[in-house]
C-alpha positions, 0 to 999 in steps of 0.5 A, spaced: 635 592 122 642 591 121 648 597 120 647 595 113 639 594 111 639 601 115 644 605 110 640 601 104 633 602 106 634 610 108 637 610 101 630 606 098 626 611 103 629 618 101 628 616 094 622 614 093 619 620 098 624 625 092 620 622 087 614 621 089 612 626 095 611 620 100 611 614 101 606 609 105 610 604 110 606 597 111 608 591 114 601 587 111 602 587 104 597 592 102 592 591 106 592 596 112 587 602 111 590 605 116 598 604 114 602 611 116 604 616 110 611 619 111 613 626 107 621 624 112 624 618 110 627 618 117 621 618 120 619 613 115 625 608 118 623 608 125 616 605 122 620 601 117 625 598 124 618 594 127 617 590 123 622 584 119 619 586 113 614 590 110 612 594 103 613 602 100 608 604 097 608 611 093 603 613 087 595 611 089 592 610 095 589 604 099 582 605 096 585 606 088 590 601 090 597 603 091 601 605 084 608 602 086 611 599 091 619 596 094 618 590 098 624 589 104 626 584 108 631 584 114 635 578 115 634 577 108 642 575 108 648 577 104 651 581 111 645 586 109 645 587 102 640 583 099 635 587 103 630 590 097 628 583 096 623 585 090 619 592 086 615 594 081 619 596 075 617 602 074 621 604 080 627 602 077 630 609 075 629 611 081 633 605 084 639 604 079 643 609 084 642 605 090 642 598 086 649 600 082 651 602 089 650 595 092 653 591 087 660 596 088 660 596 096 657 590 097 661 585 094 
C-alpha cells in the first residue's frame, strides 16, 4: 500500500468506524466467517495492508449478511488515488469528505 492509498484508506477506516462502531476487514468478499472486527482504524490498516484488495464491512454480520460495504484495491492506479474502487450508496454521506477530498488534492 502506497503513501497515497494509506492516507485515503485510514480516511475510509476511520469513517466508517465513527459512523458504525466497527468495521469488519475482508479480503475474501464477504466470505470469511472469521474476518477480524476492528473498533481502531489503525489497527484496522495494518489488517488492510496484507492483502492487494479487500472489502469494509459495517452494519450486519456475516451470518445476517453485512449491511454496507467499501471495497479498495491497492494499485488501482492514478498514483493512488483511485483506491475506493466501488461502495454500497448508502455510504455515500459518510464518504462525500474523503471523495470531495480526492477529487481536490488528487488532481
Amino acid at each position: 500500500m502506497g503513501f497515497v492509498e494509506k492516507m485515503i484508506v485510514g480516511k475510509v477506516l476511520a469513517a466508517l468506524i465513527a459512523s458504525h462502531g466497527s468495521v469488519v476487514v475482508d479480503s475474501e468478499r464477504g466470505y470469511d466467517p472469521e474476518a477480524p472486527r476492528f473498533t481502531d482504524a489503525a489497527e484496522a490498516l495494518k489488517e488492510a495492508d496484507k492483502f492487494d484488495e479487500c472489502h469494509f464491512f459495517v452494519g450486519g454480520s456475516y451470518e445476517e449478511s453485512y449491511d454496507s460495504w467499501v471495497y479498495v484495491i491497492y494499485g488501482n492506479g492514478n498514483g493512488g488515488w483511485d483506491v475506493i474502487s466501488d461502495y454500497t450508496t448508502d455510504l455515500e454521506p459518510i464518504l462525500k469528505p474523503i471523495n470531495d477530498w480526492i477529487d481536490k488534492e488528487g488532481d
